[in-house]
N, C-alpha and C positions, 0 to 999 in steps of 0.2 A: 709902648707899642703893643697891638692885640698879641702879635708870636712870644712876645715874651710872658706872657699869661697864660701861654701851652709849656708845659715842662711832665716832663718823666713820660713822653709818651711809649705807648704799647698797642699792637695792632692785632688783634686775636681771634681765633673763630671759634664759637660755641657750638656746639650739635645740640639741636632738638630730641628731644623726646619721641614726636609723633612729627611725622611732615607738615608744616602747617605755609597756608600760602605761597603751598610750592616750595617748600623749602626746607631744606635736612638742618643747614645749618644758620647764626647768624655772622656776621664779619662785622668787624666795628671798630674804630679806635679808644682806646681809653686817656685821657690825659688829667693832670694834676694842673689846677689854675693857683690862682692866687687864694684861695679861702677853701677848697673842696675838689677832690676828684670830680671828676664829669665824662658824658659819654659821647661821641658823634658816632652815628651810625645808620645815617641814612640808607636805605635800599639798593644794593651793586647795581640796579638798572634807572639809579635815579637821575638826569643830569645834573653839573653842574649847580645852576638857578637855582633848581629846588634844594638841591642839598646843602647849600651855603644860607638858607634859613633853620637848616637842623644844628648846623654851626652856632648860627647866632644865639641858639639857647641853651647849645652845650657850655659857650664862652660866659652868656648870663648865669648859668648856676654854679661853672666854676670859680668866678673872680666876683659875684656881687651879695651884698648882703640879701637875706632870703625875706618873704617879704611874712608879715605878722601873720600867725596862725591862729584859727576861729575853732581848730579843732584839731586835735592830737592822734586820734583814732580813724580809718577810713573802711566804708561796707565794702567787699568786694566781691566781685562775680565770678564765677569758675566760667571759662571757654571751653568749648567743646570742639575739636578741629574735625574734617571730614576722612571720620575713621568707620570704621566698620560699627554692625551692632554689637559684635562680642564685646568688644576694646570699650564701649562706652562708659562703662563704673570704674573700671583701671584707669585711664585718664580720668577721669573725674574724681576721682578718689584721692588723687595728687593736691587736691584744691582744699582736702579737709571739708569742714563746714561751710555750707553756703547757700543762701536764699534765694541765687538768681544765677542764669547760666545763659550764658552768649553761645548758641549753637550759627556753626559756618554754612549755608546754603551754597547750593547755585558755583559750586567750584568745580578744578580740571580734573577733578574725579566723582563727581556727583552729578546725578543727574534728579527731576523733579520728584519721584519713586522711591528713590535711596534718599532723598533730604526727609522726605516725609515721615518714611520710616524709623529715621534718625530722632526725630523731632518724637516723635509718638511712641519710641523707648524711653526718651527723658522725661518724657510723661509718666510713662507705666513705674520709670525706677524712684524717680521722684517728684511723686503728685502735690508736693507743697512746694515747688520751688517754681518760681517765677522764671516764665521763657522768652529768649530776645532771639532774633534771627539777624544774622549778619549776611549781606549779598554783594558785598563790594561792589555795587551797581551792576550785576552780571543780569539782572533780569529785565525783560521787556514789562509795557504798565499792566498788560494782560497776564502772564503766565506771574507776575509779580499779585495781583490779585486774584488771583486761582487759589494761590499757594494760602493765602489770606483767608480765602471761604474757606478753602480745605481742615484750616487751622482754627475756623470761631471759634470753636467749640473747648479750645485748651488756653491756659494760661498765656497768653502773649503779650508781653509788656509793650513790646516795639520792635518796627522792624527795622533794622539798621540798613541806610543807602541801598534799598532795594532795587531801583533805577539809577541809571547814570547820571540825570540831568535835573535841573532842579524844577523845569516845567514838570516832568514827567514824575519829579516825587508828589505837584502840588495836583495832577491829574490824578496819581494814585490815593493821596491823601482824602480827594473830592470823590472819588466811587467809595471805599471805604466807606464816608460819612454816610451818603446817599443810600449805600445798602445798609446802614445800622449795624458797620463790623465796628467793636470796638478796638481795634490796633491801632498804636500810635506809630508814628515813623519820625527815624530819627535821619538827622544827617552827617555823614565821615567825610566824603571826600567831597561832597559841596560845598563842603567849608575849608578844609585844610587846602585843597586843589583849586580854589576859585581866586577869581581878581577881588573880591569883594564878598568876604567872608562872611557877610552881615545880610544879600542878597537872598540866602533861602529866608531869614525872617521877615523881610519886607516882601518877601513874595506868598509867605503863609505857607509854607511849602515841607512844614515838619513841625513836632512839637516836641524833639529834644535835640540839641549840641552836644557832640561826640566831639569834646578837644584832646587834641593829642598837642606837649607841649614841643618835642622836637620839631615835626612838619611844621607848627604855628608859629615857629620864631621865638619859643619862648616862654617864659610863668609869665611877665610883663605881660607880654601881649598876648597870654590866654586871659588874664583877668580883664583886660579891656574888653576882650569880644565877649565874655560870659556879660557882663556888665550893658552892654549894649544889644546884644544877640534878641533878649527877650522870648529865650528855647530855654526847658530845662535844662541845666549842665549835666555831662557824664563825661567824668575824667579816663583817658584810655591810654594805654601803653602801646608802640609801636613793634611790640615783640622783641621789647630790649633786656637786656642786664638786669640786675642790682640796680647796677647806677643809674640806670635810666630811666627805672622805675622811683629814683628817689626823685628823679624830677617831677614826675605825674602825683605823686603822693604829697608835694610841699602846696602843688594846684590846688588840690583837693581841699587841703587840709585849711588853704587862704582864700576859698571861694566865700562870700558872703551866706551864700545860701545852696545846699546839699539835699536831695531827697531821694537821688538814684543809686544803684550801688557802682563803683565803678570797674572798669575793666583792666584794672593792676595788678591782677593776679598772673600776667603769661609767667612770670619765671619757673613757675611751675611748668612750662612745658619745657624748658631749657635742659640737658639732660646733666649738665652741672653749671657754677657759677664766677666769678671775680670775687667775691665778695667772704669775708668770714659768717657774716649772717645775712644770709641767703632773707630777701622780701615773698617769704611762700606764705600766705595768710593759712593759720590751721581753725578760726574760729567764726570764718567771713568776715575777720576785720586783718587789716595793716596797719603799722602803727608809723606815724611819718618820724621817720628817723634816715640820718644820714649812716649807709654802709660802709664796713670795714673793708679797703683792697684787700683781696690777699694775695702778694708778690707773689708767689709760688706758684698760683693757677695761672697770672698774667705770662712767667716763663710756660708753661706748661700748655697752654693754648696759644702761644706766640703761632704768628704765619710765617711763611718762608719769605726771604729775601725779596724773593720778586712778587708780594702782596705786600708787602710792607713799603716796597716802592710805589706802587698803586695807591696806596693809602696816604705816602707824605705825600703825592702828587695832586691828588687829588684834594687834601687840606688845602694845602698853599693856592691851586685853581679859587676854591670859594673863600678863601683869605682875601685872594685879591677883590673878586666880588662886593666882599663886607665895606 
């Protein structure tokens, strides 16, 4: 039975670094399967539905064999959360070496002045590193292309789910071309959030896959849609763990084909971790390997009694679901 492939659970809250996504800290279960620790930890405001597909790939990487790796080594990006200018090198400094940096737009403390701002410090501090903009779809297709002219002129690799909707990425995709900007746009939550994940590729509506394997159900069923997608892939971390990152790093490391850097590097915003060797890349790379628990942090970031009811409650709800 799937319960009996949960064993040593622990329900713990990490704090952050820097606020990111609205958020000081993260909450999350840890459990031991049958071949590897694993993580579920889907978002306290996720329902049920969704959070019982973060299940389904915490349960595949703790009980199944992992699947053949193409590559041992992975590039990864330093993020940048919506911190002030001073804080920019101090955060980012945490990231060590690195060639490419996901700055957060368009959030509940930024407004289009201060994102710009932002973006055009990470310019001035570091003029070789390639710049991604993330918008968790907060932007309209207008003030989403504003930001786009504003920015020709800098390194921008892509813009991450600038819009909500995947008409309106393939509307924003189409001025872009028309005005000869060259940004690409990627998609997060039109893939991970939709009924048919494959839908922004048959619609033209981006030219890269932001897969996260918790939301996607999975390494299985991330390799199917990178496979089918026909988007460049970029492997991304949910703002998990160690262990959650060793799931995004097995993806990585088993996709057929790799050109972007990916976005595995949050534990570096974590302000400590579970794990005895911490997944912080100091050279822009990670190396896929399975992390050490460390019991001692598990008691020491344990939640109170009544989050730890919330949390078996909440397991056994998307138990049943599976």
């Amino acid at each position: 039975m799937v319960s009996n492939q949960i064993n040593q659970v622990a329900v713990i809250r990490v704090p952050l670094t820097t606020k990111f996504r609205g958020l000081d800290f993260r909450e999350m279960l840890i459990f031991k399967g049958s071949e590897r620790w694993s993580e579920f930890s889907p978002f306290l405001e996720y329902g049920d539905l969704e959070a019982s597909a973060w299940l389904k790939a915490a349960l595949e990487y703790a009980n199944r064999p992992l699947p053949k790796l193409l590559r041992t080594e992975i590039p990864i990006n330093a993020t940048l959360p919506e911190v002030e200018i001073t804080a920019i090198r101090t955060v980012l400094e945490r990231f060590g070496q690195f060639q490419t940096v996901k700055i957060k737009v368009a959030g509940l403390t930024s407004d289009t002045a201060s994102d710009l701002a932002r973006v055009t410090e990470v310019f001035r501090l570091y003029p070789e590193a390639r710049i991604r903009l993330d918008a968790n779809g907060a932007l309209s297709v207008d003030q989403a292309f504003a930001m786009c002219q504003a920015l020709s002129q800098m390194p921008i690799e892509y813009f991450e789910q600038p819009v909500a909707t995947i008409d309106e990425l393939a509307e924003l995709k189409a001025r872009l071309t028309q005005h000869g900007i060259d940004i690409k746009i990627a998609a997060d939550e039109s893939i991970r959030k939709a009924a048919d994940p494959l839908k922004v590729s048959l619609k033209q509506a981006a030219d890269v896959a932001v897969l996260k394997v918790q939301p996607l159900g999975g390494i299985t069923n991330c390799l199917e849609i990178a496979n089918r997608i026909n988007l460049q892939p970029v492997i991304s971390s949910a703002l998990e763990s160690s262990v959650g990152i060793a799931h995004g790093l097995v993806l990585a490391g088993a996709l057929p084909e790799l050109n972007l850097d990916c976005g595995l590097g949050t534990a570096s915003l974590l302000a400590t971790d579970i794990v005895r060797n911490p997944l912080i890349p100091g050279d822009g790379m990670l190396p896929v390997q399975e992390p050490e628990i460390d019991q001692a942090k598990l008691s020491e970031l344990a939640v109170d009694s009544s989050r730890q009811d919330y949390w078996h409650r909440r397991l056994d709800r998307c138990l049943d679901l599976l």
